[in-house]
N, C-alpha and C positions, 0 to 999 in steps of 0.2 A: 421839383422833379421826383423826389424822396415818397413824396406825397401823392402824385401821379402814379409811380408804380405800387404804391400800397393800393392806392384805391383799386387799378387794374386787374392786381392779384386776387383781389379780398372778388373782386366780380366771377375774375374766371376759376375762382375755389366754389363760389356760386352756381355757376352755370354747367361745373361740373355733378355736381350733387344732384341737380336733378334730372331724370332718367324716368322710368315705369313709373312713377308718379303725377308726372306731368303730361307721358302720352295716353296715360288710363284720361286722366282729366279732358283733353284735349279731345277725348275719342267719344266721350259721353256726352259733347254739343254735336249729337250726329245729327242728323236729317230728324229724328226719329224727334230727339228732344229740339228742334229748333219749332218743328209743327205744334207740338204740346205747349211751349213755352207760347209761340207767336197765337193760339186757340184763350188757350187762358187770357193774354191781353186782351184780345179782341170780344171775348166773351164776357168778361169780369173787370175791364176794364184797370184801375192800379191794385187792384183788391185782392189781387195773388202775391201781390210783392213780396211781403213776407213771408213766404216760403225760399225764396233764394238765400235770406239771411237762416231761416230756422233749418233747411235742411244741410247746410257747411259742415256745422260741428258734428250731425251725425253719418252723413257719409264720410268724412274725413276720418270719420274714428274706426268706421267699419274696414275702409282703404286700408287704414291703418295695422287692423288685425289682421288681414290678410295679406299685406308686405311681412308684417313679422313672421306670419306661420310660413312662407316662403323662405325669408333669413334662415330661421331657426333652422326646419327641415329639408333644407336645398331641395325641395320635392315641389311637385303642383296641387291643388288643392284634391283633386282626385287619386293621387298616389296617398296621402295622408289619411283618406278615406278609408280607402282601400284596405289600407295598414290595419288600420288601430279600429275599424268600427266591422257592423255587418254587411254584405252584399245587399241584401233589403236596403239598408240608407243610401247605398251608395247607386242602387237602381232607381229607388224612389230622385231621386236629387237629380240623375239624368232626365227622367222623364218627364220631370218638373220642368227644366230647366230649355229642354229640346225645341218646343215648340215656341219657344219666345224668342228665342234666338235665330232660328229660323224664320221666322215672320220679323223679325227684326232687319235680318240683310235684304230679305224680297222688298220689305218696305223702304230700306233704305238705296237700293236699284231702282226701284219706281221714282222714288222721291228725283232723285240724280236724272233718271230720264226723264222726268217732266221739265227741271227746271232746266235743262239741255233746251227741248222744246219749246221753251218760251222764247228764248234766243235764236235759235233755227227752227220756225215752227212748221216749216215746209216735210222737214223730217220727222216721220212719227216716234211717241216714246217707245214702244217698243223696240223702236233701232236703234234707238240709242241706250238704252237697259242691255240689249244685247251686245253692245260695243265696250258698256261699261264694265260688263260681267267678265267679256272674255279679255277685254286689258288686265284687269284683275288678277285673273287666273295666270297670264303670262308673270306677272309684273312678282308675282308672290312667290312663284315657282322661280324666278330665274333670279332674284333680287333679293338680300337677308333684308327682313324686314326694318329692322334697324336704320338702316340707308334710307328704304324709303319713306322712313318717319321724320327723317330730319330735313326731306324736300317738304314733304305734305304739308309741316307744321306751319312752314311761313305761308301757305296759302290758307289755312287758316283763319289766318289775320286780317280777311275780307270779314270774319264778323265783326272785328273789334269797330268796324264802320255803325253797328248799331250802339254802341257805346257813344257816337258825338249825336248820333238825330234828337234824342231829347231835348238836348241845349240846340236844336235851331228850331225847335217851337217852344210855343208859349206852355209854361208848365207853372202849375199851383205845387211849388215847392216842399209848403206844408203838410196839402194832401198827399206828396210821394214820403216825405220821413215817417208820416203818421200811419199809411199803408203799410211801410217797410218795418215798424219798431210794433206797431196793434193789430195782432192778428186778427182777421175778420173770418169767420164762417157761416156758409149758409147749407140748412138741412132742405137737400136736397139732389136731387141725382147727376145733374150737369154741374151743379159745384163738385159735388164728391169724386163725381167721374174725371175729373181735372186736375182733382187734389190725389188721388192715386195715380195720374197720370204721370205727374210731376215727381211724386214721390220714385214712381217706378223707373223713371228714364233720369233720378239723378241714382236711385240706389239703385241700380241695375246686377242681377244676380251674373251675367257673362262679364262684369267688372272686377265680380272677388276671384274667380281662376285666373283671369287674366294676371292682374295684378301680384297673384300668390306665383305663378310660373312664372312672370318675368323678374322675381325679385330671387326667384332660385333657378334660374338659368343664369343669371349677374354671378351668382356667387357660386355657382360649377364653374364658370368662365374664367374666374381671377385665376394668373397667372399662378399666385404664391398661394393657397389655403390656408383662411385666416377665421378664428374664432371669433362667434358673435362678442361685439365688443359694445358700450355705452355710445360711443362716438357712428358706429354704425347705425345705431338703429336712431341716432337723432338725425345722420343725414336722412336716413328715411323718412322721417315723420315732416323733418321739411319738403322733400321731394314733396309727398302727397297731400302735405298743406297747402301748398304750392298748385299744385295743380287741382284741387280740389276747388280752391279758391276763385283761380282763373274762370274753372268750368262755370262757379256760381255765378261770377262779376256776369259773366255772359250772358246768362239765363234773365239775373235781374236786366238789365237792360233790353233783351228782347222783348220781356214785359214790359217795360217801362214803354218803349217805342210802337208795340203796336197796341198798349192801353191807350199812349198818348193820342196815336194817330188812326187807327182802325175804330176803336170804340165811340172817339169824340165823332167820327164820320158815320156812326151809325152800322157801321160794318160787326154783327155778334157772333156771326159765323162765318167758319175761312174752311171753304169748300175745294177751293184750288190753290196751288201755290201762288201762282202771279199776284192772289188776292197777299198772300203773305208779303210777300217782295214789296207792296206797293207802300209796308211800312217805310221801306227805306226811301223813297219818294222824296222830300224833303231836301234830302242830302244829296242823294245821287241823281235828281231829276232824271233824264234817258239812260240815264247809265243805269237806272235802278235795278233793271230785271239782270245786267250782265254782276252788277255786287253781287245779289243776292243767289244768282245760282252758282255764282264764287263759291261763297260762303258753305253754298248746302254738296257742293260737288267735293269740293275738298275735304269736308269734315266725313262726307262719305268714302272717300278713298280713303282717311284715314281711319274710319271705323271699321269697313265690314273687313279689312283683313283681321282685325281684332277679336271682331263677332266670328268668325269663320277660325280665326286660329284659336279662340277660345275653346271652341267645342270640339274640335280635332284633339287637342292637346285632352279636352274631357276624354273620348273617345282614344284615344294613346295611352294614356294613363292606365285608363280602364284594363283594356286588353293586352299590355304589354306592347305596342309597335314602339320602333323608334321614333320619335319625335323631335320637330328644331326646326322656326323660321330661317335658322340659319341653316340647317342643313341643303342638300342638295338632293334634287328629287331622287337620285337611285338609291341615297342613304335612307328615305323617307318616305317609301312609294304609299303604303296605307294611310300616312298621315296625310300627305299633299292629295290622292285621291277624295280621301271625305272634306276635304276642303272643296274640291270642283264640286262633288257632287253636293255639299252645302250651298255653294253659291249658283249652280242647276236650280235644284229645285228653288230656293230664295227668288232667279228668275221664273221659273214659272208660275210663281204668286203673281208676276205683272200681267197674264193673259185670262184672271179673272175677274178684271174690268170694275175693282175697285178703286173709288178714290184713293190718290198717292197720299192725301193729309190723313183722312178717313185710316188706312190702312198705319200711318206710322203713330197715329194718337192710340187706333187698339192696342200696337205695341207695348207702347208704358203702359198702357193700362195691365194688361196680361204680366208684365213684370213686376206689375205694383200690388198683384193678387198672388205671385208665384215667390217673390222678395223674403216674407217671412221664415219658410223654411230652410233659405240658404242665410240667414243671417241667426236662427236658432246653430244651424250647425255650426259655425263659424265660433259664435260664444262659445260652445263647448271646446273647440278645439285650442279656441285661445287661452281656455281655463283649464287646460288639459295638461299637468305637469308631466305626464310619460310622455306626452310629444314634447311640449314646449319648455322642458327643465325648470330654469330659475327666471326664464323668460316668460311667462304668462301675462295674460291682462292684466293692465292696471286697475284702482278701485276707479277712477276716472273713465277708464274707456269698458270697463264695466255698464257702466251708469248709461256711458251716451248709448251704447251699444244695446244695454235693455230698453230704452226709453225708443232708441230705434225701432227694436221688436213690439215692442205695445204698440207701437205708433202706424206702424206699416199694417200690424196684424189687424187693427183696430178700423182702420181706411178702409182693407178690399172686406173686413165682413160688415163694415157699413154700405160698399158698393155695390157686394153682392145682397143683401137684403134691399136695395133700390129696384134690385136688375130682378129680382123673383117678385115681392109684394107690394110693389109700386107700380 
């Protein structure tokens, strides 16, 4: 019985700890990345796997510096900006950052309304993108987002169904460890474009505000004011090991599932979603297309208010409005405004009659070319002792953190030299 409630405890000291770690993670298998992840299989068959294992430790680390410069500075990463550098950085960084994220929710509205569509196909996507957009806008507006992260999350868990398809086909076990531990690359533009792609929609630049504002809105919030402590910032680095983790497990499995199953079928390009979905096949026979626009509907409602509260809270920052998921529209009328009018215009990216896969693969891409400059800043601020005191970077999340930036920087000017003289 002794034993029973230790164990109990020791869970729910667990379960508390993690928080903005685990919905940044949760938020990063959006629509956006299940398209890129499900392209890669289908296109390269198990030969990306290895990227699920090699890019954990560097987004985790970046996560990481950006939960801390949050702790530290109870601020968002654009009040920090703002502070300590120039107006140039702090314009440059919007303008980077605007147009990815904005193509990110359009795409992720399209995505939701196609895979709606495949299930009611009598109703066009567009009506249902517009149904999605405007629950959205209710749901964000009248609801602290908090609340409704804690419904979203178990819906969710319609992906973890691609975690068991592997094991109900026939799989060369050896070929998946040897994929997953020997990194393969091929020089060329459909590899590289896939490999920026991946990069970009795991290290997503609307992941470092987010995560820096919600790790300092937690700590405006506590009741009692309490100084950065050792034990603080370890529950944090668990929280977003944690979900860092989860996000990757996923990713490697949706490669794994439509290497397994799209690739062996001859399928190298995935032009509609249904073609995606039909990885789950196996498992879900008839039920396949209702898992899978589960999976991609849910992970949309839980991203774009993310995507949307991210760039607000940039924009809030910026020009002083008040800001707060939790607040109440009359407390927050500028902020909650460029949220609709983010998730407006995001809808009317779906009535330029692009492909939904097509449109959410550009995304990472356009992240994974824009990524480097918010992870240069980020180093500096975490190695910045007038912000960060006696808290700065470790020599560890130094290392991952630079190897990140070569690594990112190093992809989009290999992509873009593809995309000009190839």
């Amino acid at each position: 019985m002794l034993q029973n409630n230790f164990f109990f405890k020791r869970i729910k000291k667990f379960l508390k700890v993690l928080g903005p770690g685990l919905i940044t993670g949760a938020s990063d298998d959006d629509p956006s990345g299940i398209a890129t992840y499900s392209q890669a299989g289908a296109q390269f068959g198990l030969g990306t796997l290895w990227t699920a294992l090699f890019t954990f430790p560097l987004m985790a680390s970046i996560q990481a510096m950006c939960a801390r410069i949050g702790i530290v500075t109870s601020q968002g990463l654009t009040v920090t900006l703002k502070q300590h550098y120039s107006k140039k950085l702090l314009y440059t960084m919007l303008l980077f950052s605007f147009p990815a994220i904005t193509l990110n929710i359009g795409a992720d509205i399209q995505g939701m309304g196609a895979v709606a569509n495949m299930i009611f196909p009598d109703i066009p996507v567009s009506v249902f993108s517009l149904a999605f957009t405007a629950c959205l806008i209710f749901v964000i507006i009248q609801y602290p987002y908090q609340k409704i992260a804690r419904i979203l999350k178990w819906l969710c868990l319609s992906l973890l169904f691609y975690v068991l398809v592997p094991f109900m086909v026939k799989q060369d076990w050896l070929a998946v460890a040897k994929n997953t531990f020997v990194p393969t690359f091929k020089w060329n533009k459909a590899f590289v474009s896939i490999i920026v792609g991946i990069m970009g929609t795991t290290i997503s630049p609307y992941l470092f505000f987010w995560q820096t504002t919600m790790e300092a809105e937690n700590m405006n919030h506590r009741k009692v004011k309490m100084m950065v402590n050792k034990q603080m910032l370890d529950d944090m680095k668990t929280d977003v090991n944690i979900g860092m983790l989860l996000s990757n497990l996923v990713m490697f499995f949706i490669i794994l599932a439509t290497g397994s199953i799209l690739y062996t079928a001859g399928i190298r390009q995935i032009d509609t979603v249904d073609q995606a979905a039909k990885a789950l096949q196996p498992l879900a026979g008839s039920f396949t297309y209702l898992i899978f626009a589960l999976g991609v509907i849910g992970t949309g409602l839980l991203a774009i208010p993310v995507l949307a509260g991210a760039q607000s809270y940039m924009l809030a920052e910026s020009f002083g409005w008040s800001a707060g998921l939790d607040k109440k529209f009359p407390q927050a009328k500028a902020f909650y405004i460029s949220i609709i009018i983010s998730l407006l215009v995001g809808l009317s990216l779906d009535f330029l009659h692009i492909s939904p896969i097509k449109a959410l693969i550009y995304t990472a891409i356009l992240y994974g070319i824009t990524s480097p400059v918010m992870i240069a800043i980020i180093l500096h601020i975490g190695n910045n002792k007038k912000i960060m005191k006696e808290n700065t970077n470790s020599k560890l999340s130094n290392t991952l953190g630079f190897i990140t930036l070569f690594l990112t920087t190093a992809s989009a000017i290999t992509l873009i030299y593809f995309m000009v003289w190839e």
